[in-house]
N, CA and C atoms as a LAMMPS dump frame, in Angstrom:
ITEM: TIMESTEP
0
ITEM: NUMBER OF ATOMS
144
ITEM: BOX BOUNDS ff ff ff
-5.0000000000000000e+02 5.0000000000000000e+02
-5.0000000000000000e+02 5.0000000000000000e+02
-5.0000000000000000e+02 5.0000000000000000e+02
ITEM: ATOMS id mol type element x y z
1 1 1 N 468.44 -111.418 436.342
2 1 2 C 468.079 -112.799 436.146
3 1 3 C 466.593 -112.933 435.808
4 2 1 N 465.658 -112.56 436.293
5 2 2 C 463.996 -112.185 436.075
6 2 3 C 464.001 -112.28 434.691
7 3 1 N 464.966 -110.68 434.27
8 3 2 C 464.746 -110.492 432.323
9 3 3 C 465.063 -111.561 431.78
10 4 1 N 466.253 -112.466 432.11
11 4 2 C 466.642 -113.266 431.507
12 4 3 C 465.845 -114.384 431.299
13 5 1 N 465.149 -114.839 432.776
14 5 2 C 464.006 -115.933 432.675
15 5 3 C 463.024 -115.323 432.111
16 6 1 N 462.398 -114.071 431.827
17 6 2 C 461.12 -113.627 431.265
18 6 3 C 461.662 -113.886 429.464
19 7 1 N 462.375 -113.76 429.377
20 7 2 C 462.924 -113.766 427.523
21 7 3 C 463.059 -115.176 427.697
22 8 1 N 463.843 -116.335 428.155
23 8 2 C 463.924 -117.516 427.704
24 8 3 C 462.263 -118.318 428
25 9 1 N 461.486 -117.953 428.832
26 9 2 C 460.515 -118.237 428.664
27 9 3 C 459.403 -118.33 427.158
28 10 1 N 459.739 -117.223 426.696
29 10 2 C 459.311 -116.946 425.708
30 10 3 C 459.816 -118.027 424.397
31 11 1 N 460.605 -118.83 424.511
32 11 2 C 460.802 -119.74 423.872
33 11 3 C 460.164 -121.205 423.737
34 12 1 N 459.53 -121.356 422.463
35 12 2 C 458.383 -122.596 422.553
36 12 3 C 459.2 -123.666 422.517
37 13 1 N 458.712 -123.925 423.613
38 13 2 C 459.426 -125.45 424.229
39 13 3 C 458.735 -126.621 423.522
40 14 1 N 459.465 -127.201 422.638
41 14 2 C 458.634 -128.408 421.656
42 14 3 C 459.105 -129.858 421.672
43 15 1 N 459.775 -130.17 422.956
44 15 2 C 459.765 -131.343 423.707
45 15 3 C 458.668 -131.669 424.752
46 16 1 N 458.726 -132.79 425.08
47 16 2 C 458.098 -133.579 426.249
48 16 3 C 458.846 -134.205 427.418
49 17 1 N 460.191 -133.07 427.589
50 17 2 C 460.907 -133.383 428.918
51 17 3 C 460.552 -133.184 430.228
52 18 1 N 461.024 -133.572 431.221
53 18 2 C 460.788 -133.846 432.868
54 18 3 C 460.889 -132.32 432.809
55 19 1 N 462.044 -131.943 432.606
56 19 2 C 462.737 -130.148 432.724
57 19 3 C 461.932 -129.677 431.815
58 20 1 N 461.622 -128.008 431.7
59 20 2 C 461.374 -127.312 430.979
60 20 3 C 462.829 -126.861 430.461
61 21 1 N 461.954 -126.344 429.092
62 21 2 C 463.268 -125.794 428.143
63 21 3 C 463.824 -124.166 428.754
64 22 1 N 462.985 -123.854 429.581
65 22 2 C 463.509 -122.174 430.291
66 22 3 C 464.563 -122.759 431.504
67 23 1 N 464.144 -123.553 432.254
68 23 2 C 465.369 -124.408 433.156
69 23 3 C 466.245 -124.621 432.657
70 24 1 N 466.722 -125.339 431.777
71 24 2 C 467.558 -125.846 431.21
72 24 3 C 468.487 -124.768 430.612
73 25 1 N 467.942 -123.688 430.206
74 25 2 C 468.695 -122.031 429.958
75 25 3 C 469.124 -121.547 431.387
76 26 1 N 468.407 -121.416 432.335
77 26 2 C 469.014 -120.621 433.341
78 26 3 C 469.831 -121.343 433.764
79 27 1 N 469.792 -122.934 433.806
80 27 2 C 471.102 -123.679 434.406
81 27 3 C 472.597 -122.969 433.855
82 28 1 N 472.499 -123.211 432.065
83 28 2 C 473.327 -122.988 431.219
84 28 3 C 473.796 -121.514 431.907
85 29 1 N 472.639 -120.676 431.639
86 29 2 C 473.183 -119.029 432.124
87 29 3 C 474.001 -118.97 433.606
88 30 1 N 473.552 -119.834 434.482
89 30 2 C 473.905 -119.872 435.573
90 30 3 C 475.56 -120.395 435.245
91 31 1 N 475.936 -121.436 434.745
92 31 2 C 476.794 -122.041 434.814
93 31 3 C 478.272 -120.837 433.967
94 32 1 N 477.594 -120.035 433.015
95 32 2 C 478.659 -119.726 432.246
96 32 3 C 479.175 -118.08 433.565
97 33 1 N 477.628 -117.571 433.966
98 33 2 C 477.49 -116.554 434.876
99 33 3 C 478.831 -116.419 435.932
100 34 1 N 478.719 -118.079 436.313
101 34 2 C 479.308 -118.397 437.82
102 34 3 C 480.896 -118.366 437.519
103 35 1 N 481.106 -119.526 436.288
104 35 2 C 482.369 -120.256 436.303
105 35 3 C 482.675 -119.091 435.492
106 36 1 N 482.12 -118.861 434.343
107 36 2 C 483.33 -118.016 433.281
108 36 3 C 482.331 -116.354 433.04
109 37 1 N 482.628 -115.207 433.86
110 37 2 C 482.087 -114.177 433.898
111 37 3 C 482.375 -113.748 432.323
112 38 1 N 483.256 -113.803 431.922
113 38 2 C 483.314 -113.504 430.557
114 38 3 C 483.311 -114.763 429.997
115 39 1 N 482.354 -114.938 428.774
116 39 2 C 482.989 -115.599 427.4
117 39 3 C 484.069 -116.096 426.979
118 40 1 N 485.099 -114.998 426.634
119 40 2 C 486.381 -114.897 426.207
120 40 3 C 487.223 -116.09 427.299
121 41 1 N 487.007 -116.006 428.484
122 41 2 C 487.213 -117.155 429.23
123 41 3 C 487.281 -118.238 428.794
124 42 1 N 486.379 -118.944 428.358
125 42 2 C 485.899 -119.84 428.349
126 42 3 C 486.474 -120.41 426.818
127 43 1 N 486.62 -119.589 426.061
128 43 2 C 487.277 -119.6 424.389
129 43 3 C 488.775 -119.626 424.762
130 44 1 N 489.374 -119.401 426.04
131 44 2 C 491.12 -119.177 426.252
132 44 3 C 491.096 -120.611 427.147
133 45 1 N 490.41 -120.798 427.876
134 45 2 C 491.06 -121.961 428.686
135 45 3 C 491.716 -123.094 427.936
136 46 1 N 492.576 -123.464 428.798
137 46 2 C 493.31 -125.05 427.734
138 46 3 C 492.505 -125.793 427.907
139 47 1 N 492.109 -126.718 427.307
140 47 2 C 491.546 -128.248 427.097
141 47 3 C 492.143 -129.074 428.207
142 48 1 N 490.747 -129.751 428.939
143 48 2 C 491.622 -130.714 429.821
144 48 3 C 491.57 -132.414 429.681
């Protein structure tokens, strides 16, 4: 997780949001991490 926040950091954040744009990635990373360990998951589930 470190590498992951040290690389999305590295992304120039060119808004003026409350959140930073590296937050807003680890949420995302967090979220796909937690709920769908694979990808492919997430491309098979049915629509709800």
């Amino acid at each position: 997780m470190r590498e992951a926040r040290r690389v999305a950091a590295r992304i120039l954040d060119g808004t003026c949001n409350e959140i930073a744009l590296v937050d807003h990635l680890m949420s995302g990373l967090a979220l796909f991490g937690l709920k769908y360990p694979l990808l492919l998951q997430f491309d098979h589930e049915p629509p709800v």
